[in-house]
N, C-alpha and C positions, 0 to 999 in steps of 0.2 A: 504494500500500500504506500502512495507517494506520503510524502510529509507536506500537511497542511500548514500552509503560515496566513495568517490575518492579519491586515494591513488599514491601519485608520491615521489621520493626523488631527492637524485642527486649523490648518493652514486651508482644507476646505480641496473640493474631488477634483480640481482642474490645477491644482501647484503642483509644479514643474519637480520639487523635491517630493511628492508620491511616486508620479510618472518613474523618476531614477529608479527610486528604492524596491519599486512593480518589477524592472526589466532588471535588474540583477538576482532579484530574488526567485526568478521564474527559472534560472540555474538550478537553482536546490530543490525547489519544490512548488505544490498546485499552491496559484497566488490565488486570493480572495482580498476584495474590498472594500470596504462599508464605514463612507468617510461622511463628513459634513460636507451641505450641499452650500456652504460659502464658510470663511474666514471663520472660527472661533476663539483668536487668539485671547488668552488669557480667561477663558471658558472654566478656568478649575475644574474640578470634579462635578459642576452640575449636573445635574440628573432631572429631565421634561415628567413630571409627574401629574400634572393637571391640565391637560391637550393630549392629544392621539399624534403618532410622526409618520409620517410620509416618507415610503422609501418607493426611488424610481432605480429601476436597471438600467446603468447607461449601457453595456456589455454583456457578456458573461464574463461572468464571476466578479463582477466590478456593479458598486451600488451607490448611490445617497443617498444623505438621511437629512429631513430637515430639521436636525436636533444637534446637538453637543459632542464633542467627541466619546465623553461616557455616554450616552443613548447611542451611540454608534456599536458601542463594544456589546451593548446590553444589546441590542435587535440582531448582529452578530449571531452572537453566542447563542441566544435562547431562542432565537427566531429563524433567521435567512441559514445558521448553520449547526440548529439544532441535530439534524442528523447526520451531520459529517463535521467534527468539533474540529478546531486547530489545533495543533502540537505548538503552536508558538503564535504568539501576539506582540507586533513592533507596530508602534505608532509613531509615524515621521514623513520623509528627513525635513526635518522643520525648520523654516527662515529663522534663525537667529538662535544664538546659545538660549539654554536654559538650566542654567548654574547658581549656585547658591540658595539667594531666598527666592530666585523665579520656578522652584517647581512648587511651591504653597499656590503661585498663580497660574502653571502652564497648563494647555488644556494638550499638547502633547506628553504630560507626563502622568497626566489623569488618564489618560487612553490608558497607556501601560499599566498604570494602578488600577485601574477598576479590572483588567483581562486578568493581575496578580489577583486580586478578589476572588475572580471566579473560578482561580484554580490552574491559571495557565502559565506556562513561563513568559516572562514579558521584558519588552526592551523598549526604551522609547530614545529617540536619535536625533538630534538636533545640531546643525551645521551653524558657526559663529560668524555670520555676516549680515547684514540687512539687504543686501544687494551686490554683484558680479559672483554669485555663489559657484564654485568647486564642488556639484554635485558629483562626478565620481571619484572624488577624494572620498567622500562621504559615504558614496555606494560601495568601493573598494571597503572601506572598515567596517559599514552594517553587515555585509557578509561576512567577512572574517568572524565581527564576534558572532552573530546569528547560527553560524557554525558551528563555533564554540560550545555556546547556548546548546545545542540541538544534541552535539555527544554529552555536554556534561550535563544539561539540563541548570535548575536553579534552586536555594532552598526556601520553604515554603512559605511563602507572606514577604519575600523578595522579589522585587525589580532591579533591570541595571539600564540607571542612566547614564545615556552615551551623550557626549560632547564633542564636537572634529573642528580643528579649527581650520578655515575657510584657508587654504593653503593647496598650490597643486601636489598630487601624491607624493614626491619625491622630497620635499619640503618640509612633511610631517617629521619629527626627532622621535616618535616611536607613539606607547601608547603605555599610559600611568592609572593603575586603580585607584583614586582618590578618595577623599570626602567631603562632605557639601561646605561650599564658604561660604561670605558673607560681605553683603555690597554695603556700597555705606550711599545714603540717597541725599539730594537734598529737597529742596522746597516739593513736598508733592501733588500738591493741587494750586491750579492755574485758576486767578477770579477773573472772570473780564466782565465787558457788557455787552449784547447781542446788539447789532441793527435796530432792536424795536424795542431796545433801553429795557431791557431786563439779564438780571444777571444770570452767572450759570458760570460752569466749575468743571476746570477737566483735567480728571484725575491724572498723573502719569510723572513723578519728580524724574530732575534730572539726576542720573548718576556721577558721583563727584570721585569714585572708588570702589576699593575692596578693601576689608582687611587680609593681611600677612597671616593669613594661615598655614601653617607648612603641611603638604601634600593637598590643596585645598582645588578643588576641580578649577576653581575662576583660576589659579595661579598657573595651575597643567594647560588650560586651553592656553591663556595666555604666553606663556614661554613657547609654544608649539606640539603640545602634545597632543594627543588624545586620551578625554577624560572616561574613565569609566567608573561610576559612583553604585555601587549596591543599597537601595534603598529600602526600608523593613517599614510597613506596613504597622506596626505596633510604635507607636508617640509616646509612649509612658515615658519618664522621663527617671529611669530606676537610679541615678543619682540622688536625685532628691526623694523620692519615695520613704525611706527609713526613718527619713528625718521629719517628713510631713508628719507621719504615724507618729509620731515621737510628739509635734506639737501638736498635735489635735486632741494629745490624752490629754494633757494639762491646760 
């Protein structure tokens, strides 16, 4: 039986970094599609619970959903591929990093999280550029680790977030398992006035930094590397846990 891979972003079913991630991946194994049917950057993990969603077949095996990249994975899995499940879930290669505190907001890392939910190995992949992107720089490393993934699989209530910095292949200095960093923002909400003199606010600060975290994904992308970050699905934060109990008797 071929090896099924599912493929969602949140860049939305016509970005050019799907397109890539489709034709290399169609090497290894039966590709499958089931993306947003426009843009959901910074989508998080929402989940469409109060509407019905709408899925058109642009192809075979290729679909959109007019919902969030998690409604993509959920009509996925429980719906368009209840009877033929995927071995593997990558949601990507997505216009611009998503390191540090951007996977609290990415809706390409939600894809991945919500496919780890449901039990599947999951990768989400994300190219550092806004613009003249190195898609098969990016497609060269989704396969590699994809690959990886597939003999060694992943452990359970884990994802591995992929970083590639926008560099042609040969350029790349290798590929570092990091851990998530930490940008440092400044002013994040813009006030202005509209045309018809009422105000209104747009969210989005500018980036002023990162901190020096050592082995920290922002610093691997940035030197030239490729970041590979293993994310766990449990938040507890068992640092502080012993000590909470501890104040909460007294």
């Amino acid at each position: 039986m071929p090896v099924r891979i599912l493929i969602s972003n949140d860049d939305g079913i016509n970005s050019a970094g799907l397109d890539a991630l489709v034709e290399v991946l169609k090497t290894v194994g039966e590709v499958f599609v089931v993306a947003p049917d426009r843009e959901q950057s910074a989508a998080s993990h929402a989940l469409s619970l109060y509407r019905p969603l709408r899925v058109e077949e642009i192809s075979e095996n290729i679909y959109s959903v007019d919902g969030t990249p998690t409604d993509c994975i959920n009509v996925a899995v429980n719906g368009l591929l209840k009877d033929k499940k995927p071995d593997l879930i990558i949601s990507g290669i997505n216009k611009g990093e998503n390191v540090g505190d951007d996977i609290t907001y990415s809706g390409t890392v939600s894809a991945a999280m919500e496919g780890t939910l449901l039990g599947f190995p999951s990768i989400a992949v994300s190219l550092a550029s806004k613009n003249d992107f190195h898609f098969e720089t990016a497609s060269h490393y989704s396969l590699l680790i994809v690959k990886h993934v597939l003999r060694k699989s992943l452990p359970k209530d884990t994802l591995l977030n992929v970083n590639i910095p926008n560099l042609p292949k040969g350029k790349i200095k290798g590929v570092k398992v990091t851990r998530q960093g930490k940008r440092v923002y400044g002013e994040p909400i813009v006030e202005n006035i509209d045309p018809r003199g009422r105000k209104y606010y747009w969210i989005g600060g500018n980036e002023l930094g990162f901190l020096d975290i050592e082995n920290s994904d922002i610093i691997a992308v940035h030197n030239g590397y490729v970041s590979v970050t293993p994310i766990k699905l449990d938040l507890t934060d068992y640092n502080f846990l012993d000590r909470l109990k501890l104040e909460l008797k007294t």
